[in-house]
N, CA, C and O atoms as a GROMACS GRO file, in nm:
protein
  340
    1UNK      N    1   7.116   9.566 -19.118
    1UNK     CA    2   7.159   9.537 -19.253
    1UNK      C    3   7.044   9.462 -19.320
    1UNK      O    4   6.997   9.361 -19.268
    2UNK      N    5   7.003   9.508 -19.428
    2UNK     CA    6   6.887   9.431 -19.513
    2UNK      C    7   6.911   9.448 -19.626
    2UNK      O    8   6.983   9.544 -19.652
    3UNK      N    9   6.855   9.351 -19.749
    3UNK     CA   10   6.888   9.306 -19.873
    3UNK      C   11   6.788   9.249 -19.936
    3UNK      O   12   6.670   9.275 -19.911
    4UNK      N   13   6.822   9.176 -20.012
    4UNK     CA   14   6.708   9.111 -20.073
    4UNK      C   15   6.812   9.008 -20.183
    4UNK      O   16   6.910   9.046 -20.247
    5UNK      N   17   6.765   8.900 -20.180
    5UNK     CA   18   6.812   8.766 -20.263
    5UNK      C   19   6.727   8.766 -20.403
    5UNK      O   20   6.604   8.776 -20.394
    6UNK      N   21   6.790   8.756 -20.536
    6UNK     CA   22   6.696   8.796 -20.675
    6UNK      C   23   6.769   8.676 -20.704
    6UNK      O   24   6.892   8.670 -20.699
    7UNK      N   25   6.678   8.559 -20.740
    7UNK     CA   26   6.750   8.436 -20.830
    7UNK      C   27   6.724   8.473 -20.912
    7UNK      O   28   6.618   8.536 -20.914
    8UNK      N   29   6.810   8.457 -21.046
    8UNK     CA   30   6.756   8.437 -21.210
    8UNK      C   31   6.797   8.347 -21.255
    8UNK      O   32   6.911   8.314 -21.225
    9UNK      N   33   6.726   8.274 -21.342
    9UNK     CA   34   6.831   8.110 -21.480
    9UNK      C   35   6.868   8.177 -21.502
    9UNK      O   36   6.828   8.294 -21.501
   10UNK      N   37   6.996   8.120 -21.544
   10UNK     CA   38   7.122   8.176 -21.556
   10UNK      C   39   7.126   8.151 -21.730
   10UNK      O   40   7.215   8.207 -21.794
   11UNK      N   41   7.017   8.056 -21.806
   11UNK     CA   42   7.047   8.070 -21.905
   11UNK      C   43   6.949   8.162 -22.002
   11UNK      O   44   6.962   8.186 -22.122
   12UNK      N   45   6.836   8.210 -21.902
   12UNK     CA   46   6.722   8.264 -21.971
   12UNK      C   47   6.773   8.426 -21.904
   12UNK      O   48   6.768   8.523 -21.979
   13UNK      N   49   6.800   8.436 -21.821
   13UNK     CA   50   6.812   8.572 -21.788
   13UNK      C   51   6.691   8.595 -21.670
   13UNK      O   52   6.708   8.673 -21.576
   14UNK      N   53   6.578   8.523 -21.688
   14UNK     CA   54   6.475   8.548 -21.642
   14UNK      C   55   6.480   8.526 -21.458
   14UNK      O   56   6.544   8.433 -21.409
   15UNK      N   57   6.402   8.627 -21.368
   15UNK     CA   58   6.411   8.676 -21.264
   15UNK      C   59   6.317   8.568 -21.231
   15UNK      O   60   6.209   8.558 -21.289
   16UNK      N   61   6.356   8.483 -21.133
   16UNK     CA   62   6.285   8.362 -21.059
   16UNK      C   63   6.220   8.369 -20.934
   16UNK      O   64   6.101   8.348 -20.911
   17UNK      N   65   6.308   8.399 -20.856
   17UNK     CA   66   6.253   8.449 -20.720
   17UNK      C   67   6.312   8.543 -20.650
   17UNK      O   68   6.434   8.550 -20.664
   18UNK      N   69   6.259   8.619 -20.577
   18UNK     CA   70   6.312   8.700 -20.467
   18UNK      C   71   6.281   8.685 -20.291
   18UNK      O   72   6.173   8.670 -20.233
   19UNK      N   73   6.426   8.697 -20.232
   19UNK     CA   74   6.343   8.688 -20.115
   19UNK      C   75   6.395   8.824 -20.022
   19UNK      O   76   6.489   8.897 -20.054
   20UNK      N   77   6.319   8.837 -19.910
   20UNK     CA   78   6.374   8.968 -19.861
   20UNK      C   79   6.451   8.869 -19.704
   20UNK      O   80   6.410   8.764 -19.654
   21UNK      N   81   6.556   8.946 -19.670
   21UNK     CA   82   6.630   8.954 -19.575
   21UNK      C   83   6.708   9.029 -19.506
   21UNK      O   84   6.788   9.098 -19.570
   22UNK      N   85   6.708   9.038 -19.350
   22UNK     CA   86   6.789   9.105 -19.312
   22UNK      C   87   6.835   9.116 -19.166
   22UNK      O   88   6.751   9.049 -19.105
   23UNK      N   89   6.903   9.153 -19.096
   23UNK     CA   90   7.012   9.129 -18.946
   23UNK      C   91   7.050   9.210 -18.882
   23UNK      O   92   7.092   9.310 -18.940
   24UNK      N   93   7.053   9.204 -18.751
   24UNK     CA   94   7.068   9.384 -18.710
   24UNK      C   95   7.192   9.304 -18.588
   24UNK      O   96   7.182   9.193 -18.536
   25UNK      N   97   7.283   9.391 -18.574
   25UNK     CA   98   7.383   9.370 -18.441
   25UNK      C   99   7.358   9.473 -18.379
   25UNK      O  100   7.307   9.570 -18.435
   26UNK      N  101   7.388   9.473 -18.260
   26UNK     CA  102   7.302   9.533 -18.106
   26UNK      C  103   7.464   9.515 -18.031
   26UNK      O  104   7.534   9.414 -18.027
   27UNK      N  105   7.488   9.636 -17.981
   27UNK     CA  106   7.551   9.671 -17.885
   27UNK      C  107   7.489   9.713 -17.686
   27UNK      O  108   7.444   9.817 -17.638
   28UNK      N  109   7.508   9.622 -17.644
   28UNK     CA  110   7.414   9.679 -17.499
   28UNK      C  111   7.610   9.615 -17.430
   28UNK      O  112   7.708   9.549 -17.466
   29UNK      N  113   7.546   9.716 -17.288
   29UNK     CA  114   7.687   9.679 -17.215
   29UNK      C  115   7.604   9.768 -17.076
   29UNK      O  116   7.552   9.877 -17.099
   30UNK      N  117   7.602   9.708 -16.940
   30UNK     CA  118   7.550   9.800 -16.849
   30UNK      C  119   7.672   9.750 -16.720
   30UNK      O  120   7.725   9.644 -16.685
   31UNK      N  121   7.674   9.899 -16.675
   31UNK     CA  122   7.780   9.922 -16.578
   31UNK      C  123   7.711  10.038 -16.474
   31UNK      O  124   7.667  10.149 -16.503
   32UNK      N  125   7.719   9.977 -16.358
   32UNK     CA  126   7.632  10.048 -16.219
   32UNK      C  127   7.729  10.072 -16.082
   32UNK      O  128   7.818   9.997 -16.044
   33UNK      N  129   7.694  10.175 -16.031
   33UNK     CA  130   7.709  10.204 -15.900
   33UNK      C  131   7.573  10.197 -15.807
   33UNK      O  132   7.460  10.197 -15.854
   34UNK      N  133   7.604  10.191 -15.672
   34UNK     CA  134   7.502  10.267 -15.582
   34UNK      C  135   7.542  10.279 -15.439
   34UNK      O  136   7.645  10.232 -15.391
   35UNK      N  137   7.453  10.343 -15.379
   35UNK     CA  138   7.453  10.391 -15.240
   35UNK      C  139   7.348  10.367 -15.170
   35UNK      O  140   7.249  10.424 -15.216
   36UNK      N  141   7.326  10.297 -15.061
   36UNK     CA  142   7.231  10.274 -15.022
   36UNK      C  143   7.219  10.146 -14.959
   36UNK      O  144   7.322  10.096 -14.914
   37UNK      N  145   7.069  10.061 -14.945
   37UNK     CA  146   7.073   9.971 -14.905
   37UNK      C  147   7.105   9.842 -15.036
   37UNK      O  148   7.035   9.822 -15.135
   38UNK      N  149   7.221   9.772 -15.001
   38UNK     CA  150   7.249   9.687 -15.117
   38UNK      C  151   7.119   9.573 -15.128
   38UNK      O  152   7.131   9.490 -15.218
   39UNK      N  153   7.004   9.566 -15.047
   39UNK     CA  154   6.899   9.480 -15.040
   39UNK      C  155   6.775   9.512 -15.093
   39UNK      O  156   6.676   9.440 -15.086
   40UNK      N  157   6.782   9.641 -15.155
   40UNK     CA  158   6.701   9.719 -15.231
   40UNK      C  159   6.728   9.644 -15.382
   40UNK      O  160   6.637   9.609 -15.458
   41UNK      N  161   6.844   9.630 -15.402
   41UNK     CA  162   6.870   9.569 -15.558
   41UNK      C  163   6.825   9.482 -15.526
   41UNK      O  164   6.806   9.427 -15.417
   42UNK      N  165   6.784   9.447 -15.719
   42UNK     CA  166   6.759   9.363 -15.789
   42UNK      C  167   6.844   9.292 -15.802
   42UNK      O  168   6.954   9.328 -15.759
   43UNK      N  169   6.828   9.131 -15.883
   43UNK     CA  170   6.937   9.022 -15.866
   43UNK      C  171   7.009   9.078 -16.011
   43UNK      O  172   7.132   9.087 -16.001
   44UNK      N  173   6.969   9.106 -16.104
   44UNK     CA  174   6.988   9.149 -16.262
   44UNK      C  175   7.103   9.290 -16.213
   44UNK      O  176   7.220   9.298 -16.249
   45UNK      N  177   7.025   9.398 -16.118
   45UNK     CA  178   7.119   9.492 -16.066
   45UNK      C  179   7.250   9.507 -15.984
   45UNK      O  180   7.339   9.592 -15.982
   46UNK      N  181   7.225   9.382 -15.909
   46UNK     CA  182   7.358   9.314 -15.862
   46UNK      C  183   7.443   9.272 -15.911
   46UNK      O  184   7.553   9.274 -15.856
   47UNK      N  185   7.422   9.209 -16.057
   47UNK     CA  186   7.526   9.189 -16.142
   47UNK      C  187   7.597   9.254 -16.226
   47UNK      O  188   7.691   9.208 -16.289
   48UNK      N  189   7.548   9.385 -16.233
   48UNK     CA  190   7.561   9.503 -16.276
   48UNK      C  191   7.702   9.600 -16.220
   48UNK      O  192   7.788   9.669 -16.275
   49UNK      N  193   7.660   9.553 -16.055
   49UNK     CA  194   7.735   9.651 -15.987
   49UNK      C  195   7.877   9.637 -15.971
   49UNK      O  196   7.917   9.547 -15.897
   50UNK      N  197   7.982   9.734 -16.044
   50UNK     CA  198   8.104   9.712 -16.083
   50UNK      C  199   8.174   9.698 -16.184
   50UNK      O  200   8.296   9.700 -16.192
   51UNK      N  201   8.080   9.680 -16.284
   51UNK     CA  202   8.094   9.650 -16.429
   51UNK      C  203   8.148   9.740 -16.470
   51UNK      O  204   8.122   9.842 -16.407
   52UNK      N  205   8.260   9.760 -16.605
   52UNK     CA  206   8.296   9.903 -16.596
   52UNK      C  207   8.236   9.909 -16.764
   52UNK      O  208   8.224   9.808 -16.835
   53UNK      N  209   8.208  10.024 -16.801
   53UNK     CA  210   8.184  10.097 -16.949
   53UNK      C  211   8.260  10.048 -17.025
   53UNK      O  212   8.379  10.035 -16.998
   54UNK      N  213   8.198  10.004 -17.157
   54UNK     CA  214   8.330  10.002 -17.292
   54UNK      C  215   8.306  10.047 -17.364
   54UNK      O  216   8.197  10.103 -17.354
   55UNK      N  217   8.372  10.063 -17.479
   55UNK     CA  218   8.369  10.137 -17.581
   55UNK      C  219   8.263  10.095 -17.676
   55UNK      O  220   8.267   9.980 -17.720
   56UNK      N  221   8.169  10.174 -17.713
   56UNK     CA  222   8.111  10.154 -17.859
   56UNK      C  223   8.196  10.110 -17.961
   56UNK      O  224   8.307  10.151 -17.995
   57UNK      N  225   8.112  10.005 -18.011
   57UNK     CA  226   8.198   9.915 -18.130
   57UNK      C  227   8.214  10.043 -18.248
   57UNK      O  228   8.191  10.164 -18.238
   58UNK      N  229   8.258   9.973 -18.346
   58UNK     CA  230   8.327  10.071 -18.465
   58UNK      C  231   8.212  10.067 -18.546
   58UNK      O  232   8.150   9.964 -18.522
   59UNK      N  233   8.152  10.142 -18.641
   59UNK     CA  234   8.074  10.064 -18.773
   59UNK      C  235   8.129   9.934 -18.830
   59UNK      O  236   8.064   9.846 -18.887
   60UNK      N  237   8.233   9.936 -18.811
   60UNK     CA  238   8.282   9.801 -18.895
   60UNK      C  239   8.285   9.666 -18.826
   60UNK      O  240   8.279   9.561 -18.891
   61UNK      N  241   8.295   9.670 -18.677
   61UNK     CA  242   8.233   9.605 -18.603
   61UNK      C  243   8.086   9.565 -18.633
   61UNK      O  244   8.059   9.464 -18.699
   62UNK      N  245   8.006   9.639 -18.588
   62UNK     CA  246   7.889   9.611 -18.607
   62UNK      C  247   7.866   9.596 -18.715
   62UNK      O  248   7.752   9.550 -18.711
   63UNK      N  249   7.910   9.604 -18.877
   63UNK     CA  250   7.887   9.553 -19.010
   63UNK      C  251   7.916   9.380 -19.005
   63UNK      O  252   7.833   9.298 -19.044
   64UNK      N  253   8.010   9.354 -18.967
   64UNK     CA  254   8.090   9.213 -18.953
   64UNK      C  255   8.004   9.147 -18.857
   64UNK      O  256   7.990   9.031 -18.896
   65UNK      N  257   7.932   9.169 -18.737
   65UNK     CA  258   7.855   9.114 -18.656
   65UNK      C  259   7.727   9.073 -18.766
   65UNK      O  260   7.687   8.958 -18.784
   66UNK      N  261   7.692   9.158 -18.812
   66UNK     CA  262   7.538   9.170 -18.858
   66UNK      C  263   7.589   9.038 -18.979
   66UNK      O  264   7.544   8.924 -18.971
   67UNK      N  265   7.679   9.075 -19.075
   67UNK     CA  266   7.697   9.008 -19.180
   67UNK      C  267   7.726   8.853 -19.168
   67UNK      O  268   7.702   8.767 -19.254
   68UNK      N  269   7.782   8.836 -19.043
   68UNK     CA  270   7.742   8.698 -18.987
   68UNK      C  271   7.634   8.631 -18.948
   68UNK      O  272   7.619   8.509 -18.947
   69UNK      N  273   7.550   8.723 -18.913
   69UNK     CA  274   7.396   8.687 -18.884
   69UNK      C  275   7.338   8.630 -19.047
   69UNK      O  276   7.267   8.532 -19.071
   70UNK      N  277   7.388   8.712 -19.126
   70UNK     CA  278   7.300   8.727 -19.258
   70UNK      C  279   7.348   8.580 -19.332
   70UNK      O  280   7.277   8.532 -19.420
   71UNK      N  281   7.474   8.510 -19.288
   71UNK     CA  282   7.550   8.382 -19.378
   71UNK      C  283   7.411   8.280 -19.335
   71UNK      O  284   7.335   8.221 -19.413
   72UNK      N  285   7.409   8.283 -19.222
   72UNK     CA  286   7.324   8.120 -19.212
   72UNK      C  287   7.164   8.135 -19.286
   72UNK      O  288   7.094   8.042 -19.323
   73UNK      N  289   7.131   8.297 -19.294
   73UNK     CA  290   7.010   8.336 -19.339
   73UNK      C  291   7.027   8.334 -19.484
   73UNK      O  292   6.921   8.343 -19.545
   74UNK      N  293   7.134   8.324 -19.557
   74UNK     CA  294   7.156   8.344 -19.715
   74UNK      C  295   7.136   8.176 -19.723
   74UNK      O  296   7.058   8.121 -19.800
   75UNK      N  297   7.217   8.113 -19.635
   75UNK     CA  298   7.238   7.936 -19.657
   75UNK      C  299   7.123   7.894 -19.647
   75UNK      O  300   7.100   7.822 -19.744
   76UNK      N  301   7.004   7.902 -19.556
   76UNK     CA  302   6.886   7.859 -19.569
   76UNK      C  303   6.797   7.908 -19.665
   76UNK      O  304   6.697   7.844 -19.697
   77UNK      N  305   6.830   8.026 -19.719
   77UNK     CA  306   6.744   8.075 -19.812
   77UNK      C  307   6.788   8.000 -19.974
   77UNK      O  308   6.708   7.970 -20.062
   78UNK      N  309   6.932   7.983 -19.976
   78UNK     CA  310   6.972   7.917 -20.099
   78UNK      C  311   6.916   7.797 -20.089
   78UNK      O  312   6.847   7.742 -20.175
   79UNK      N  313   6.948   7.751 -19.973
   79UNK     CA  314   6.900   7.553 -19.989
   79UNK      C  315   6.748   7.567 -20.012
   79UNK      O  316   6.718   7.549 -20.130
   80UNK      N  317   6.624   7.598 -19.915
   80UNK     CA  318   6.548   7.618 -19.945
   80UNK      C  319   6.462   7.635 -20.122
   80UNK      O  320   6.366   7.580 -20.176
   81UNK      N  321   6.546   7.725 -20.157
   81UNK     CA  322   6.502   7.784 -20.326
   81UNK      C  323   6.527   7.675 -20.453
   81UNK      O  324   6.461   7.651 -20.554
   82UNK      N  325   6.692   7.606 -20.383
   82UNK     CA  326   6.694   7.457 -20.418
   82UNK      C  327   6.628   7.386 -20.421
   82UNK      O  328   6.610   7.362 -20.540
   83UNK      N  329   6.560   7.316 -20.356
   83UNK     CA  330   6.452   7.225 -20.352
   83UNK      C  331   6.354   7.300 -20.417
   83UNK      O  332   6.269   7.213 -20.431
   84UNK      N  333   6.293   7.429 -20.479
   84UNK     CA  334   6.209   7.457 -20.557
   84UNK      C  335   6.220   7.470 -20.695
   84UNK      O  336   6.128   7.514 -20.764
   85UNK      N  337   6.361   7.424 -20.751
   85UNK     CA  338   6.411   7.443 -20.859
   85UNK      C  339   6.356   7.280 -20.947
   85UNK      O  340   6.387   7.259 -21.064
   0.00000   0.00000   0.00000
């Protein structure tokens, strides 16, 4: 998800600053079997083993993830622009 922040005075109309921003949500999920010698795995692969599959999130999931990322990035970008006012 990316955007961009356009301040303008609000009494001039006039375009003040812009900033660019943006947030990505990431779905990972790993689930393993094996056969073999269990001393061959890895410690990362061991934790793996048994895990079961889930479902891919929804788009709207992953919109709501991302758009939470983007609040604390809008709040620092507002306060920030504040102090340049």
């Amino acid at each position: 998800m990316a955007g961009r922040l356009e301040f303008f005075d609000y009494r001039t109309g006039t375009l003040i600053d812009v900033q660019d921003l943006g947030a990505e949500a990431f779905f990972e999920n790993y689930a393993s079997t094996f056969k073999g010698d269990e001393r061959a795995l890895s410690a990362d692969t061991r934790k793996r083993i048994g895990n079961r599959p889930m479902p891919f999130p929804t788009d709207e999931i992953l919109l709501l993830d991302a758009g939470r990322k983007l609040k604390p990035l809008i709040r620092e970008k507002l306060e920030r622009t504040k102090l340049l006012l």
